[in-house]
N, C-alpha and C positions, 0 to 999 in steps of 0.2 A: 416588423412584428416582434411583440415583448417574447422569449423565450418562455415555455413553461420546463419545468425540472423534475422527472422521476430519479429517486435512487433508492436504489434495488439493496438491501440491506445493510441500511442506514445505522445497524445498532451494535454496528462494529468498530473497532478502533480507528481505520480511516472514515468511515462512516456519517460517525457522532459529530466528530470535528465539520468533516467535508458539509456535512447537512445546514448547520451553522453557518457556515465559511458562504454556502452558497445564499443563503435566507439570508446575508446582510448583504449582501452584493445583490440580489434578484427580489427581492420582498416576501415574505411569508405566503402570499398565496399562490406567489409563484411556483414554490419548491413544495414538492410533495413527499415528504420522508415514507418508508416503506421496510417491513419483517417482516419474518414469521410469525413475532409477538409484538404487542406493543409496548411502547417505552412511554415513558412519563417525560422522558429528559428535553423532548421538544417540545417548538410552541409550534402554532400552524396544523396543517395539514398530514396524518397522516396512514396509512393505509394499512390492514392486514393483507400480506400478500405474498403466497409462496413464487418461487420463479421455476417451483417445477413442475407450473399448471398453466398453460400455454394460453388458455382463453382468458386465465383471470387478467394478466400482463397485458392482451388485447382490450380488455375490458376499462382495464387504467391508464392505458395509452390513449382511448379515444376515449371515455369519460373526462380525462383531466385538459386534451388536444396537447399531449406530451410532444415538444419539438428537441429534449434531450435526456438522454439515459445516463444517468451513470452506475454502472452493474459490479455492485462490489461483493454481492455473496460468492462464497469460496469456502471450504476448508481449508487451512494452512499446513506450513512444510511438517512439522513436524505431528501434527493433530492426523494428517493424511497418511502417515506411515503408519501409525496403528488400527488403519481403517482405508485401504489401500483402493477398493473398488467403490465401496462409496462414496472414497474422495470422487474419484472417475467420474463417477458418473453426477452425482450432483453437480460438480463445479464446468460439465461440461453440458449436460441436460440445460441446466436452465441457460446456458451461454448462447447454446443454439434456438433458445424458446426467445429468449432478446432479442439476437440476429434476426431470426425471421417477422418476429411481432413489428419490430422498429421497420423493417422494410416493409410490412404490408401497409401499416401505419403512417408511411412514409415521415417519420424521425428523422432530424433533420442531422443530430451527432449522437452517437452513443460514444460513450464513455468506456476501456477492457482496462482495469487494473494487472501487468503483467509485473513482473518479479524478475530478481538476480537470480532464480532457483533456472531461470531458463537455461544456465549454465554449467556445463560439466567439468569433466577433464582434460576435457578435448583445445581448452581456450587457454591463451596466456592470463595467468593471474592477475596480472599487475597490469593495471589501466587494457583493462579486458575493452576488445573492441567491440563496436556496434555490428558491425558483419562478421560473424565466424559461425564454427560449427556449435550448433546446440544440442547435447547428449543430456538432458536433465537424468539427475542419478535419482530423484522423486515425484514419485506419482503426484505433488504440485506440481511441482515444474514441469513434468509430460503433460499434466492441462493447462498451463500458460504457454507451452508451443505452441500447443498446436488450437489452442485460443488465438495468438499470434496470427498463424498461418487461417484461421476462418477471418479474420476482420481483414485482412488483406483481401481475402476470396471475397466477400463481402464488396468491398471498397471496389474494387477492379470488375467485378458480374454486373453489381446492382448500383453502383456510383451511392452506397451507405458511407458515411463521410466518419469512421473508427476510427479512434485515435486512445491509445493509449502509451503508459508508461512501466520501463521493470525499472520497479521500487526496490533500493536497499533495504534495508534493516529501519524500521521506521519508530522513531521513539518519542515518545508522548505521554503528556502528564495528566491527559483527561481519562486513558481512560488502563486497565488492567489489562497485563498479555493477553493474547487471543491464540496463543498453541504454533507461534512461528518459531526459529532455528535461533533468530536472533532478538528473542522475546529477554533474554538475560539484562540486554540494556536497559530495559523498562524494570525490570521487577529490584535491579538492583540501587535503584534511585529510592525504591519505595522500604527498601531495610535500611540503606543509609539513613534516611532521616528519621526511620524507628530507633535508631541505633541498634541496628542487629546486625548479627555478623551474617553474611552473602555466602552462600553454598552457589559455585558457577557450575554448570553445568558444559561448558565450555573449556579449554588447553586456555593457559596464561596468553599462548601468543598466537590464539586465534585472530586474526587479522580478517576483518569483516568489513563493507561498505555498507552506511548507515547512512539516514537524514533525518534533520530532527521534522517533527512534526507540520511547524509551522511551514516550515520548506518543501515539505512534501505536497501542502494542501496548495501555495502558490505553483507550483509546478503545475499539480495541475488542473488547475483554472486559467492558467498562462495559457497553458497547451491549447485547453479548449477555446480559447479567445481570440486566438490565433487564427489569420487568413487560412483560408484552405489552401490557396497556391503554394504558402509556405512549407505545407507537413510535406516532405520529402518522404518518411519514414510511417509507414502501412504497417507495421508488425508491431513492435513495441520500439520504447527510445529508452535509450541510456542515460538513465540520470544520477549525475553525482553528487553527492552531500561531504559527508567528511569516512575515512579510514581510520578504524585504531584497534585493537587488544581489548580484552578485557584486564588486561594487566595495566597498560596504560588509562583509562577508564579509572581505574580503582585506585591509582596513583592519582589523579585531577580530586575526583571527591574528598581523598584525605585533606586535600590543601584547604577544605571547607569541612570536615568532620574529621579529626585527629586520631577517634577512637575507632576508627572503621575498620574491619577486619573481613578478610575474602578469603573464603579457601575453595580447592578446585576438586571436584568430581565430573570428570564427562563422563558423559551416556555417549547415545547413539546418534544424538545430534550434532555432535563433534564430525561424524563422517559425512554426516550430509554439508556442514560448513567447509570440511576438507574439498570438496566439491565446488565451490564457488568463487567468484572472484576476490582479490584483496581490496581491489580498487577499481574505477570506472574509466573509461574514455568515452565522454558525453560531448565530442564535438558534436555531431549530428543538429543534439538539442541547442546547442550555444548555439549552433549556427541559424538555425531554422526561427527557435524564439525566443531568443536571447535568453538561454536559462543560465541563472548565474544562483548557485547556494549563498545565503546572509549569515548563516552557523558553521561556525567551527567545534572543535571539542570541547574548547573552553567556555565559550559564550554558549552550546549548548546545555553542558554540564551548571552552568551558573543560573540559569531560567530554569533548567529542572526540579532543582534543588530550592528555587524562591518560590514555584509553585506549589509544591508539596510539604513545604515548610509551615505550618498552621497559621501563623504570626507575618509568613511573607516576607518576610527578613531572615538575612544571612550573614553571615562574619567571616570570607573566604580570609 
């Protein structure tokens, strides 16, 4: 049977791409994109649909004979801290309105975007492992736990086949931050090639795990594509991209914009990256489905920089 494809807030940063990503791999009528509002940026099929109205999601599950979800509304880390309960409850409301719609409907995979934010204090920084303690220091990341912990419940009650991944720092040239911790990498591609100077709101030697774009959308589609015998990992999986600064960062762009200038103001996002890991230990994923990153920081920083460049050309 040909899969059909919901995704549940399609007009977001992973979203816009994944939407695409999946419509040329499954066919336009396959893939049914989905908001709160709609977007002009797709072709195909797609839907007004909040995910915090439990029948509508029933309604488009068996109207379309959906056999996979991918559920990417959320509030992010840092949007969520200035709106702390109804981060809560939004990014958990419609989580649990998924879970159950997809099991009555019986869904064949739903899709839980989890996050590095699952991470506290409590974990070694450096190549942070797939099993430890999870103390998220924000209200995202207490709803990607314990998001976590329902697709497992999920998986193991009702044999719902959940698979998701915690996402680095995700950087992409389609589309504008969306209010994450590590939203700096994104906006700061977009002054470089204005030629304006970069205000970070990050420490010089913020050391963060990131993926570029394109890596993140293969990841996962690998994921999903993958045997079910293989997913060992029920909660979220560790996936690594590449580590660096926003100091080192801002040093690679100069070696393509000379006249490029950063200076440093952190806020309050600074304590929530204090919080996180430097870097990943993603055996899990190698092992399971052969996740391997194709971007580093130079070959990320070089495709950024050629996309947002008007002309597409670049003089590193």
């Amino acid at each position: 049977m040909t899969d059909t494809i919901l995704i549940i807030g399609a007009n977001g940063q992973l979203g816009t791409v994944l939407t695409k990503s999946l419509q040329n791999a499954y066919g336009l009528d396959r893939v049914i994109a989905s908001d709160i509002h709609r977007s002009t940026s797709f072709e195909g099929r797609f839907e007004i649909l909040d995910a915090n109205q439990f029948e509508a999601i029933m309604e488009c599950l068996v109207k379309y004979k959906i056999t996979q979800v991918y559920h990417l509304a959320a509030i992010l880390s840092a949007n969520g801290e200035k709106r702390p309960i109804p981060t809560w409850n939004l990014n958990m409301n419609t989580y649990f309105n998924v879970l159950e719609a997809a099991r009555l409907a019986e869904v064949s995979k739903v899709f839980f975007p989890s996050s590095i934010a699952v991470f506290g204090d409590h974990i070694p920084k450096i190549y942070t492992p797939q099993n430890g303690t999870l103390i998220p220091s924000t209200v995202y990341g207490m709803s990607k736990v314990a998001g976590e912990n329902w697709s497992h419940y999920y998986f193991k009650r009702y044999g719902l086949d959940v698979r998701s991944i915690r996402y680095p720092g995700i950087i992409g040239y389609q589309s504008l931050p969306g209010g994450g911790t590590t939203d700096y990498a994104v906006d700061i591609f977009h002054k470089a090639v204005a030629h304006q100077v970069f205000e970070c709101f990050l420490k010089p030697d913020a050391m963060l795990p990131m993926i570029y774009m394109d890596d993140a959308i293969r990841a996962t589609m690998e994921l999903m594509e993958a045997p079910s015998q293989n997913i060992s990992v029920r909660t979220g999986y560790n996936v690594a991209g590449m580590s660096f600064t926003p100091a080192e960062l801002a040093q690679v762009i100069t070696g393509f914009f000379s006249d490029f200038k950063i200076s440093y103001q952190p806020d309050f996002r600074q304590n929530i990256a204090d919080s996180w890991p430097e870097s990943i230990d993603d055996t899990p994923a190698q092992k399971d489905w052969n996740w391997k990153p194709a971007f580093d920081l130079m070959t990320m920083t070089r495709d950024m920089i050629k996309q947002l460049t008007p002309d597409n050309s670049i003089k590193p």
